[in-house]
Rosetta silent file (secondary structure, phi, psi, omega in degrees, C-alpha in Angstrom):
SEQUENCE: XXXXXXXXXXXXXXXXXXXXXXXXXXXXXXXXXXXXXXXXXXXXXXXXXXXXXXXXXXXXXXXXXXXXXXXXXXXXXXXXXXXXXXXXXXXXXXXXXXXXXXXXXXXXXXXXXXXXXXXXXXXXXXXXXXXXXXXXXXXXXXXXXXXXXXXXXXXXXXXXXXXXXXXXXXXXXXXXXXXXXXXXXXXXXXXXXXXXXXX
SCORE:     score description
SCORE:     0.000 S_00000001
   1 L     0.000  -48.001  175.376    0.000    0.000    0.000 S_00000001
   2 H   -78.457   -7.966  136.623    2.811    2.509    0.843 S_00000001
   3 H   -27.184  -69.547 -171.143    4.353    1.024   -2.234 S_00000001
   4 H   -57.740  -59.147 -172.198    1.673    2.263   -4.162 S_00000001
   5 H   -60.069  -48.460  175.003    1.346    5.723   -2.748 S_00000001
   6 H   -52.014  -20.331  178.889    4.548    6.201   -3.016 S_00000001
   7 H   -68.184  -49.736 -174.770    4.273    5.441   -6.976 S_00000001
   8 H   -87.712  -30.158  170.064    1.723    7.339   -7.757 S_00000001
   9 H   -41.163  -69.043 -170.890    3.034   10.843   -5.354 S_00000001
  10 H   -66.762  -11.404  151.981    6.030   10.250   -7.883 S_00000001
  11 H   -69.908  -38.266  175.649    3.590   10.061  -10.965 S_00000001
  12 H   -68.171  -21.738 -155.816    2.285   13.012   -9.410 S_00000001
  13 H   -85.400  -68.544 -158.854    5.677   14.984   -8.734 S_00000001
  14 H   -33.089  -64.852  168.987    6.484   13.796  -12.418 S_00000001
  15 H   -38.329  -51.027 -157.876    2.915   15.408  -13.824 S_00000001
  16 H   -91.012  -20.125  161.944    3.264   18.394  -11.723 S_00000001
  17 H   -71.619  -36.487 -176.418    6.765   19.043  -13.249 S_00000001
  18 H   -91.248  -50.434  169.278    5.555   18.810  -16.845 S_00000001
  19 H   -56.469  -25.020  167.748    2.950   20.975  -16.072 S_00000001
  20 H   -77.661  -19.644 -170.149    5.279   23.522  -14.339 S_00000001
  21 H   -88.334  -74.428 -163.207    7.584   23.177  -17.518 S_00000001
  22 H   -59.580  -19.337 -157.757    4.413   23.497  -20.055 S_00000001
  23 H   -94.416  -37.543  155.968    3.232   26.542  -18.140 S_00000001
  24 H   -35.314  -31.497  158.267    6.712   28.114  -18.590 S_00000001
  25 H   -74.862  -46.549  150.186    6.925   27.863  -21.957 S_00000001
  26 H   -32.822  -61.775  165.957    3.339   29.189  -22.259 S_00000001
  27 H   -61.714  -17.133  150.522    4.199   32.271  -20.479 S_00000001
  28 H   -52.982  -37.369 -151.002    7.390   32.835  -22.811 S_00000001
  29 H   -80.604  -36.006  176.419    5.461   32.145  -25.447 S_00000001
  30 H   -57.640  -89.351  169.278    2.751   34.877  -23.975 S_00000001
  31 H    14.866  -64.808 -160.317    5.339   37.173  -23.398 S_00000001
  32 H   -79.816  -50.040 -175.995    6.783   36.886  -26.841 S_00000001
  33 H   -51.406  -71.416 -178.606    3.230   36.964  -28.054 S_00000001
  34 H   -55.610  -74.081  169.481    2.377   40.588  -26.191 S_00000001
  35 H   -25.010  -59.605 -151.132    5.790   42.293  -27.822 S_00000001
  36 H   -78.182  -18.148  175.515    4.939   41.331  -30.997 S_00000001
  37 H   -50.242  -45.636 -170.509    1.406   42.641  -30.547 S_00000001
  38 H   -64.937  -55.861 -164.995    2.695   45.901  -29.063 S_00000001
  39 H   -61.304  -43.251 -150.660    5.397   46.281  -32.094 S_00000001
  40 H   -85.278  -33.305 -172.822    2.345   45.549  -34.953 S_00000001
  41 H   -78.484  -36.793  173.982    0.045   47.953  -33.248 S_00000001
  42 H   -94.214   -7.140  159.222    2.510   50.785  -33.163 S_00000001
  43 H   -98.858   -7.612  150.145    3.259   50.104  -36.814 S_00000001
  44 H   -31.738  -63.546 -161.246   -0.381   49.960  -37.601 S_00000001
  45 H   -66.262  -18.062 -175.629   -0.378   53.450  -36.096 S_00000001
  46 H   -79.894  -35.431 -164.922    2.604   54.468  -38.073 S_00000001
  47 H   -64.141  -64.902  175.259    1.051   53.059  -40.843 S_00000001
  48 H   -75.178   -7.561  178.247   -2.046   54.875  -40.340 S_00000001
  49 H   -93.022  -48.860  155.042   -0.548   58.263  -39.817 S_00000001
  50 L   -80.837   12.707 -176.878    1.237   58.054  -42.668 S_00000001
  51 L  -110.913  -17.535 -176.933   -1.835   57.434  -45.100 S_00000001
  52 L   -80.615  -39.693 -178.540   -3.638   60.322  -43.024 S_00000001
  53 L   -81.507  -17.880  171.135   -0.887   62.388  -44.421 S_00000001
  54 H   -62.334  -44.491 -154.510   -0.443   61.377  -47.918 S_00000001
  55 H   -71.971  -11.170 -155.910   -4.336   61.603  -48.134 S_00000001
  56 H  -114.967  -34.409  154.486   -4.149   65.367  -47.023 S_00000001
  57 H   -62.151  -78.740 -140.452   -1.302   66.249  -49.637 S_00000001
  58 H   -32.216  -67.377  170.733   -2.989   64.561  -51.997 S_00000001
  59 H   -35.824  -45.948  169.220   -6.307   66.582  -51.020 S_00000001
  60 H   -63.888  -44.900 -148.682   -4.134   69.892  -51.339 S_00000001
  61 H   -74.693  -67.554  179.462   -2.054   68.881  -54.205 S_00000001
  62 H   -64.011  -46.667 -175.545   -5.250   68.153  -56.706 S_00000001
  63 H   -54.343  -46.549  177.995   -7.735   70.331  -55.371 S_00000001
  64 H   -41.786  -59.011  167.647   -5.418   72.835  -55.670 S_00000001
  65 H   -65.420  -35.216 -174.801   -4.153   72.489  -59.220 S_00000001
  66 H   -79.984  -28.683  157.180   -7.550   71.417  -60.493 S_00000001
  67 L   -90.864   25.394 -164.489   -9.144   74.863  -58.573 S_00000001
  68 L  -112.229  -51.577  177.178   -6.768   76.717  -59.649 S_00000001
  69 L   -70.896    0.959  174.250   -7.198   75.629  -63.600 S_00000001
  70 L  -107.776  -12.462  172.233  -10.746   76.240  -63.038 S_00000001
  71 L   -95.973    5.285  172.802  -10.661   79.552  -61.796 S_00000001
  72 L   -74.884  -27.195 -179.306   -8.274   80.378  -64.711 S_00000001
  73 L  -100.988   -8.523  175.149  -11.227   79.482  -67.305 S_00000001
  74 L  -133.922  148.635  177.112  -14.270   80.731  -65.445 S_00000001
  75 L   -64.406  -72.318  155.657  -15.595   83.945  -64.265 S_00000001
  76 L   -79.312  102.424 -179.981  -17.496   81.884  -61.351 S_00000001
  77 L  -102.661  159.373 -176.110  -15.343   78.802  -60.895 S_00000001
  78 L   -98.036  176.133 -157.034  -16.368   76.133  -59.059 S_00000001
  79 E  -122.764  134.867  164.647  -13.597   75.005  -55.675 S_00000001
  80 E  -104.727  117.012  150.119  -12.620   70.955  -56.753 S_00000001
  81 E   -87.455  152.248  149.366  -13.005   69.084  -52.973 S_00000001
  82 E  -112.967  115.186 -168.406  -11.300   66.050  -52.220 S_00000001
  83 E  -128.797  129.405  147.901  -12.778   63.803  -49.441 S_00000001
  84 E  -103.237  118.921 -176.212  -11.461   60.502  -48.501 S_00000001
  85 E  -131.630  171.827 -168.238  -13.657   58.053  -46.809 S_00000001
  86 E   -85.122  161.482  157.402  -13.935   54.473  -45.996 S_00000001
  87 E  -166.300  153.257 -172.573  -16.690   52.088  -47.263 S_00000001
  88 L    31.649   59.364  153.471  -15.785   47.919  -47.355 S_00000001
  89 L    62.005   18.177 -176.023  -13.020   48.656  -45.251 S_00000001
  90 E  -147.953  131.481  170.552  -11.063   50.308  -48.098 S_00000001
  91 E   -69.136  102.165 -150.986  -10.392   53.828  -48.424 S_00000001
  92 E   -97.543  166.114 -168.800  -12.192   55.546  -51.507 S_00000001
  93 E  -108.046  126.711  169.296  -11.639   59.116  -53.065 S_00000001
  94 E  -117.031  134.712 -175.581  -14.968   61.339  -53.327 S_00000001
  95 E  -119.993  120.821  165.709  -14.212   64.378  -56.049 S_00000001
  96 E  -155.987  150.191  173.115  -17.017   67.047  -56.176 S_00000001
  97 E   -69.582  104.036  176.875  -17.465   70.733  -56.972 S_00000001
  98 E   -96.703  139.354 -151.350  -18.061   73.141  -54.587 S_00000001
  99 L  -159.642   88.584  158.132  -19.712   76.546  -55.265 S_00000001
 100 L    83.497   60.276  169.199  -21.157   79.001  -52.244 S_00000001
 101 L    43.944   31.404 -176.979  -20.726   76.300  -50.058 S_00000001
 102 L  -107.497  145.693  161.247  -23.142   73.733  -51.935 S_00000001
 103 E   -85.247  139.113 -178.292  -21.520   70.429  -53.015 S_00000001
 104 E  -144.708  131.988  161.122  -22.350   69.440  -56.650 S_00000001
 105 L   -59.750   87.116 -149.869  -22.007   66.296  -58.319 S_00000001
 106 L   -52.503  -31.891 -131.588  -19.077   67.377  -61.281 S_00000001
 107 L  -116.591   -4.732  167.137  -20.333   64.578  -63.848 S_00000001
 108 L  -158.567   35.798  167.398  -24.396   65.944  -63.515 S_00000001
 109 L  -177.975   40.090  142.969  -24.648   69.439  -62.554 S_00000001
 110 L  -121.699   36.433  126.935  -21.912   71.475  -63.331 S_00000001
 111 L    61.743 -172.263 -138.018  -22.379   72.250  -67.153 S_00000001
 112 L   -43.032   64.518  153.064  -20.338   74.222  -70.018 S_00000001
 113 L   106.263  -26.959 -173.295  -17.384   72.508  -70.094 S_00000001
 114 H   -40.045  -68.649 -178.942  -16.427   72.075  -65.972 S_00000001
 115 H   -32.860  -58.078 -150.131  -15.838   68.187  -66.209 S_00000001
 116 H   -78.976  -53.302 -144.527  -13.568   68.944  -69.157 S_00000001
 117 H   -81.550  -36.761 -174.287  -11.394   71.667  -67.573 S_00000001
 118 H   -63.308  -72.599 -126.115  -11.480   69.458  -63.838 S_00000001
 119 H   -91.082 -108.807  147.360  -10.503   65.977  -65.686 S_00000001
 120 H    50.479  -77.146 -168.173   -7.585   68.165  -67.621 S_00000001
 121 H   -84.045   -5.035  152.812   -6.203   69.356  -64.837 S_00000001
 122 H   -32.003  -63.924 -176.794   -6.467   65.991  -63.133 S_00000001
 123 H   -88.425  -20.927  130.256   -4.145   64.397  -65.104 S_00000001
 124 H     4.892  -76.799 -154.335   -2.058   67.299  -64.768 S_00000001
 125 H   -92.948  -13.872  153.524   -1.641   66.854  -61.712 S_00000001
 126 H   -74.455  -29.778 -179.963   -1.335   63.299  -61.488 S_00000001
 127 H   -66.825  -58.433 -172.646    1.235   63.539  -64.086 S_00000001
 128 L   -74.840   21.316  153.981    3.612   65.875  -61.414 S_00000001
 129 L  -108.530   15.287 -172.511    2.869   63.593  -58.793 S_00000001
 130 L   -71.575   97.514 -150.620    4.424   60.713  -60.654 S_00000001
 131 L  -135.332  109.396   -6.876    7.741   59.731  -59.561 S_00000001
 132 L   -50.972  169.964  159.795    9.606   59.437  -61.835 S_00000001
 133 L  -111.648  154.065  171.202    7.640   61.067  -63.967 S_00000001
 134 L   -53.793  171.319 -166.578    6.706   59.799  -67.522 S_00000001
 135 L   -51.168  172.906 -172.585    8.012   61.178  -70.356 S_00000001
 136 L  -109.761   58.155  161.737    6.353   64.853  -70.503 S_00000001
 137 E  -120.162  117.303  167.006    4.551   64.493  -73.442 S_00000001
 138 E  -134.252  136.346  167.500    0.910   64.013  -73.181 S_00000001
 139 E  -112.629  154.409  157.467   -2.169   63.768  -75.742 S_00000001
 140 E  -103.719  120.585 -178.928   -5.087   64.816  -75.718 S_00000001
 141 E   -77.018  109.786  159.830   -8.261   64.092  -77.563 S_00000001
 142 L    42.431   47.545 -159.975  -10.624   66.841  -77.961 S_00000001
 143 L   -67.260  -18.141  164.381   -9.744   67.770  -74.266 S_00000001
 144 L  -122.506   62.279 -137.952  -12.396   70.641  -73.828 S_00000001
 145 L   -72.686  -57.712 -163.689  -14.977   69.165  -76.416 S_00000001
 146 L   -67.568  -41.012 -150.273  -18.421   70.277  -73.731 S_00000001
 147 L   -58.080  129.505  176.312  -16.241   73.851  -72.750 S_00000001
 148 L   -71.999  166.011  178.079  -18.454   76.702  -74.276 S_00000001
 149 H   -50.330  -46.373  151.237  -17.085   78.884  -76.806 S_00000001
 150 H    -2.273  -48.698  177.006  -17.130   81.608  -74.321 S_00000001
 151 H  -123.781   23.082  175.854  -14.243   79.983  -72.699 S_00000001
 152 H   -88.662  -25.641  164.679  -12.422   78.404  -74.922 S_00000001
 153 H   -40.006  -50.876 -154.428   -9.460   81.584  -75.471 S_00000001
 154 H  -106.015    2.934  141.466   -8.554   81.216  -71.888 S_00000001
 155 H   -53.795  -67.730  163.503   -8.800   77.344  -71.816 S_00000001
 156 H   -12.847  -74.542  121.911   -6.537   77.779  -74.623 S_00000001
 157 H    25.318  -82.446  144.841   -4.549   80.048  -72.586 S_00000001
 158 H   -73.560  -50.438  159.251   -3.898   77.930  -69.884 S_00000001
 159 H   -31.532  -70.536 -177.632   -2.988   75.155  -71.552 S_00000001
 160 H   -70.506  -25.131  172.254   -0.042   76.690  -73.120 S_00000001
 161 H   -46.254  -73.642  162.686    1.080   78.251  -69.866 S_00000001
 162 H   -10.974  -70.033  170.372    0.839   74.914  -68.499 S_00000001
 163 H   -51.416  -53.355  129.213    2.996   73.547  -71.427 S_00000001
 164 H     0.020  -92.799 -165.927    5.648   76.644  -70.489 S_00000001
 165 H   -60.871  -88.154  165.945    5.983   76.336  -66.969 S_00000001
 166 L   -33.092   12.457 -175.918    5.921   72.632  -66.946 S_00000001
 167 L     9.563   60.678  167.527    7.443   71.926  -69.713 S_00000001
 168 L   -73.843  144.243  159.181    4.712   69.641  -71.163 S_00000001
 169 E  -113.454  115.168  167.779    4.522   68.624  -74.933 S_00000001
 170 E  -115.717  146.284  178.692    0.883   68.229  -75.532 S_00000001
 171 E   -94.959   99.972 -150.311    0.061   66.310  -78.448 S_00000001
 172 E  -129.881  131.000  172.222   -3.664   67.538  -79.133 S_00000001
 173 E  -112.634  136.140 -164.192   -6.526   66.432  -81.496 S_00000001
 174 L  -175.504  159.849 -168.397   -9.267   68.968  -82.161 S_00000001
 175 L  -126.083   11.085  164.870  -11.574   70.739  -84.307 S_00000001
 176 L   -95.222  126.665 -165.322  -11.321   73.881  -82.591 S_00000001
 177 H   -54.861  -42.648 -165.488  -10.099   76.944  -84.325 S_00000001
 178 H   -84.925  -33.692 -169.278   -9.305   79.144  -81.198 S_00000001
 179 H   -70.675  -29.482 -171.302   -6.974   75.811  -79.206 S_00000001
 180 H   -60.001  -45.913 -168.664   -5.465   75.306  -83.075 S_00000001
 181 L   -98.531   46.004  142.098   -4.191   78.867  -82.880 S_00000001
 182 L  -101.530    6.195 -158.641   -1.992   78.531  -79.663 S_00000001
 183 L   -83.038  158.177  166.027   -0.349   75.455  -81.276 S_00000001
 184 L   -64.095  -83.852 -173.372    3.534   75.651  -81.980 S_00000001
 185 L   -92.054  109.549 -178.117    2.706   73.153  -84.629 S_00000001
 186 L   -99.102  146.631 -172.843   -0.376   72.597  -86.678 S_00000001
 187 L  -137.348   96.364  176.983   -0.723   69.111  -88.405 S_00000001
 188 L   -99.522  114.747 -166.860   -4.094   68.677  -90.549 S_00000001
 189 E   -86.439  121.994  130.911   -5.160   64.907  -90.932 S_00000001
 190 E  -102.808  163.774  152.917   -7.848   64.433  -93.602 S_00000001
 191 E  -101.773  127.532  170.301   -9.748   61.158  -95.161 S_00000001
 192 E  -134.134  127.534  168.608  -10.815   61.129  -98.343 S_00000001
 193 L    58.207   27.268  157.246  -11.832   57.569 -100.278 S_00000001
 194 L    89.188  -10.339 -172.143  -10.408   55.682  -97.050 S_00000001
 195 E  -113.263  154.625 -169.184   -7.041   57.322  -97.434 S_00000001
 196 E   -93.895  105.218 -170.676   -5.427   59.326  -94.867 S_00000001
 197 E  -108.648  111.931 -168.910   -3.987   63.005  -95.805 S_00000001
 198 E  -113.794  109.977 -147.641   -1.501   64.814  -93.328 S_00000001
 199 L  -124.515    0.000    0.000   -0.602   68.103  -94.389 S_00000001
């Protein structure tokens, strides 16, 4: 009987040892476990602090250049906002026109030409935040197509100042008379009979 007990108190020491063992390694492992938690959380925060600041150039960088090319072409220009906000967990870009402190929807209530002048100076401005940036040549198709006539001289206007200061080469296709006479170069493509005449 005292055989016995003794056998199993030394099954017991034996248990109580692996369990004092396992729970030591569990609290290393906890330990280890809390650091890395601490470290991931402050580079979350690092993380997130540096996307609150890109996001706030960014907001400055376009609105800026894009109100800035819009008050160059309109009498009453509309202010280009930039808001970012989340939806499905992923941070989206909202672009809308502001005008005596109303928000307007760019693409179905702001009229004679504004999309055209905004979306312009867009890539503008995407182009100089490109790093490197692509070659400096850009074309455009029929880039203020909607812009009323009214404003097409000082569309015009801008553009080459743009082209100037920034030393852009825009490559531009159009049927407008007044953008045709800021060009450096004029190059007139006809069709006739299927064949193609560049003059």
């Amino acid at each position: 009987m005292i055989k016995e007990l003794r056998n199993r108190l030394e099954q017991q020491k034996g248990q109580a040892f692996q369990i004092q063992k396992s729970l030591t390694e569990v609290k290393e492992q906890l330990t280890i476990k809390r650091r890395s938690l601490i470290r991931h959380e402050k580079a979350r925060e690092i993380v997130r602090l540096v996307g609150l600041e890109t996001q706030k150039q960014l907001q400055f960088h376009i609105s800026d250049i894009t109100s800035l090319a819009l008050e160059a072409v309109f009498p009453n220009p509309y202010e280009l906002k930039v808001e970012f906000v989340q939806r499905r967990n992923k941070t989206e870009c909202d672009l809308y026109f502001v005008r005596d402190e109303n928000k307007i929807d760019p693409l179905t209530a702001s009229g004679v030409g504004a999309v055209d002048v905004a979306a312009f100076a867009l890539r503008i401005a995407s182009w100089s935040m490109a790093s490197p940036h692509s070659r400096n040549t850009i074309i455009l198709d029929e880039p203020f197509r909607f812009l009323s006539e009214n404003y097409q001289e000082r569309a015009s206007t801008m553009l080459k100042e743009i082209s100037e200061k920034l030393n852009i080469q825009f490559i531009i296709v159009t049927h407008e008379q007044v953008l045709t006479s800021y060009a450096d170069k004029i190059f007139e493509v006809s069709i006739r009979k299927g064949k193609t005449t560049v003059k």
